[in-house]
Phi, psi and omega in degrees: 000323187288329150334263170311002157289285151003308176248359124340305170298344215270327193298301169314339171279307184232144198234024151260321185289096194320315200284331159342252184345316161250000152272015160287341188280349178275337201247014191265147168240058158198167170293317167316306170322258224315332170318268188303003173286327226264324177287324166287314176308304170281028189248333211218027186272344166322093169113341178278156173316135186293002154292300208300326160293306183291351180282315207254009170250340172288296162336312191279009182244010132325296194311322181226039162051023171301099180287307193294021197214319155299294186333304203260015173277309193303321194281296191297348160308283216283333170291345197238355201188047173287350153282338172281122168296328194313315196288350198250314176292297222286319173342289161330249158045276184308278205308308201309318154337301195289334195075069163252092147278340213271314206283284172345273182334332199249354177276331184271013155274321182296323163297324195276356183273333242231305185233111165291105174100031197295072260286326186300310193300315193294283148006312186278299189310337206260303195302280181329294177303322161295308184284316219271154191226114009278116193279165194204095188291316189326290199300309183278330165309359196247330195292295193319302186307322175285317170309321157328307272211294184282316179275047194281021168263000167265099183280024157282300186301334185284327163338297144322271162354301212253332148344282181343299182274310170284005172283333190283348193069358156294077176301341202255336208246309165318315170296313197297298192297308179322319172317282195324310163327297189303309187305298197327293171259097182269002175272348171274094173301318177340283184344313204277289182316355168251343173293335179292301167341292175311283202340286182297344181262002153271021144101005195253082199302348180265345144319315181297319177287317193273043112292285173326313195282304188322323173299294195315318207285335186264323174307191194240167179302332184298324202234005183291337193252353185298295219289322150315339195276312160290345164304301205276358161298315188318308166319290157344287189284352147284010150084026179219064186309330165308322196290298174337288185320289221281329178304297201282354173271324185291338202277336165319303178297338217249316196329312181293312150331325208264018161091022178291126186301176180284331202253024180231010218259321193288301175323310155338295180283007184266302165321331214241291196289326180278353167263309187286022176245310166309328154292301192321307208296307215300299202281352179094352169309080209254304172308004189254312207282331198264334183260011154269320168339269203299349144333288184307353209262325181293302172301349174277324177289332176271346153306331197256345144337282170314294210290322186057025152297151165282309165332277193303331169266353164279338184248022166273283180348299197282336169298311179273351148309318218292323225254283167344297188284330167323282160337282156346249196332308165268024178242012153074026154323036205298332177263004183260323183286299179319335197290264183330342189270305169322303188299336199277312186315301193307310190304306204280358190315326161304324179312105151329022202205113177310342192274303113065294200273011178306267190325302155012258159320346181291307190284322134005280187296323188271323186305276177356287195275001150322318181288312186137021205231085198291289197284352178270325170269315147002277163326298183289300218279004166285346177283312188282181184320011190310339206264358145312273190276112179304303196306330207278300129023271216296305170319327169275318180295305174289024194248274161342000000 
């Protein structure tokens, strides 16, 4: 967030400086933004440095899910600019996307060869070994601590840290670095939101709740309403998913109030409504579950309206094909969840990107084990997103 003030002033001092403009599309938080960042940099693209085109040509090829098209733009980076780490980190980035971590990993060794102690690199490292399949906690507490070590005036590295401790379930080591965090920065709400986090999966809801409000009060309008949305998690890990529900459809109302910019106001409530569609699914509430879909579904499709693309309404599209078969599949639907599953297949079939069919196989895969049809989910959900999505994960595990 803070970024992006930043590059909003710089584009607002000279409104031709292409690189404002994306790096407002790196900091933007909603799809509409990142459209029109993306669009004013290449509108205002005359004269600048071929890195400079290719940085804002990686980007763009997210807008039309060209995975394979980003990938070999970021690789024609580090070949024309192989002394830059910026080029080698943006590299990362790209692999990591595909889950080339292994490929990731050794590029942001290569920034650290190129600048030493190179902050993107160490960050990236430390986030990859946390996040990235094969994870490695070790490796990454050993990446955050030297980030530790060199920045020790950066509360983003404890931050990092208490990521770390909490992947491990040392939950009380987690808490502490996020403290330290919060002392370091008390304006880094993340820090304070994530102390809501421990708080709740150590049982202590009301810790929990009150970390959360302190993260609204201190964010900018932009992030008050992300962050209620897990205030209203609280609820869950307090054993009462209907309260979860009934939090997060108000809060779906409220969003446009909490000072939310306009063109962030849909994504948000999409975001409010797809968690509280997700409790609905989980807990079996289905008479719960179907008019916040087709909320969330409507608003999704009017996001891709605002943006006015073919893109953007095809791969809206396939988000709410995405939502639809979910449903179907835990209302044991098999042939409403295949419609739809078919349909996601259809939207993205053009796409350049191995990834492309994941949600595909989700849904797939949950309809299978709804029915009883144990080895067909598998079979799928070993296809979506398990090395990612914990949910996706959890969902395999019970198929297994």
């Amino acid at each position: 967030v803070q970024a992006r003030e930043k590059f909003s002033a710089a584009a607002e001092e000279d409104p031709g400086f292409a690189l404002a403009w994306y790096g407002q599309s790196n900091a933007a938080l909603s799809f509409a933004e990142f459209q029109h960042s993306l669009d004013a940099a290449s509108a205002r693209s005359e004269g600048i440095s071929e890195g400079e085109r290719l940085l804002i040509d990686i980007n763009r090829s997210f807008l039309s899910n060209d995975a394979a098209a980003g990938l070999a733009l970021a690789q024609e980076l580090v070949e024309k600019y192989p002394d830059s780490p910026r080029a080698w980190i943006v590299l990362a980035g790209m692999q990591a996307n595909q889950n080339d971590n292994t490929g990731a990993r050794a590029s942001n060794l290569k920034a650290l060869e190129l600048e030493e102690n190179a902050p993107g690199a160490l960050a990236g490292l430390a986030a990859n070994n946390l996040f990235g399949e094969p994870k490695d906690f070790e490796a990454a507490e050993k990446w955050a601590r030297k980030f530790i070590a060199t920045y020790p005036d950066e509360a983003k590295g404890y931050e990092v840290l208490g990521d770390i401790k909490r992947a491990q379930n040392d939950l009380e080591a987690s808490l502490e670095a996020y403290e330290a965090a919060s002392k370091l920065d008390p304006t880094l709400e993340l820090a304070a939101h994530k102390r809501g986090h421990v708080n709740s999966f150590l049982g202590n809801i009301e810790d929990a709740r009150a970390a959360y409000d302190e993260a609204i009060a201190i964010a900018p309008p932009e992030s008050k309403a992300s962050y209620a949305v897990y205030k209203g998690f609280t609820n869950i890990h307090g054993g009462d998913i209907e309260a979860a529900i009934d939090e997060l459809v108000a809060l779906a109302d409220q969003i446009e109030a909490m000072g939310t910019p306009d063109d962030q106001v849909k994504g948000l409530q999409v975001f409010a409504l797809s968690s509280a569609a997700f409790a609905a699914m989980h807990a079996g509430l289905y008479d719960r579950a179907e008019p916040i879909v087709a909320r969330r579904n409507a608003l999704q499709m009017a996001i891709a309206v605002d943006v006015g693309t073919d893109d953007a309404r095809r791969i809206q599209e396939a988000n709410c094909q995405f939502f639809d078969g979910l449903l179907a599949a835990y209302e044991v639907d098999t042939e409403g969840a295949a419609a739809h599953a078919n349909a996601i297949a259809d939207l993205v079939e053009g796409d350049d990107n191995p990834r492309k069919n994941e949600p595909v196989h989700f849904v797939f895969g949950m309809s299978a084990l709804k029915s009883g049809d144990y080895a067909a989910a598998v079979e799928h959900l070993r296809q979506a997103d398990y090395a990612n999505n914990m949910f996706v994960r959890y969902q395999l595990a019970l198929a297994e």
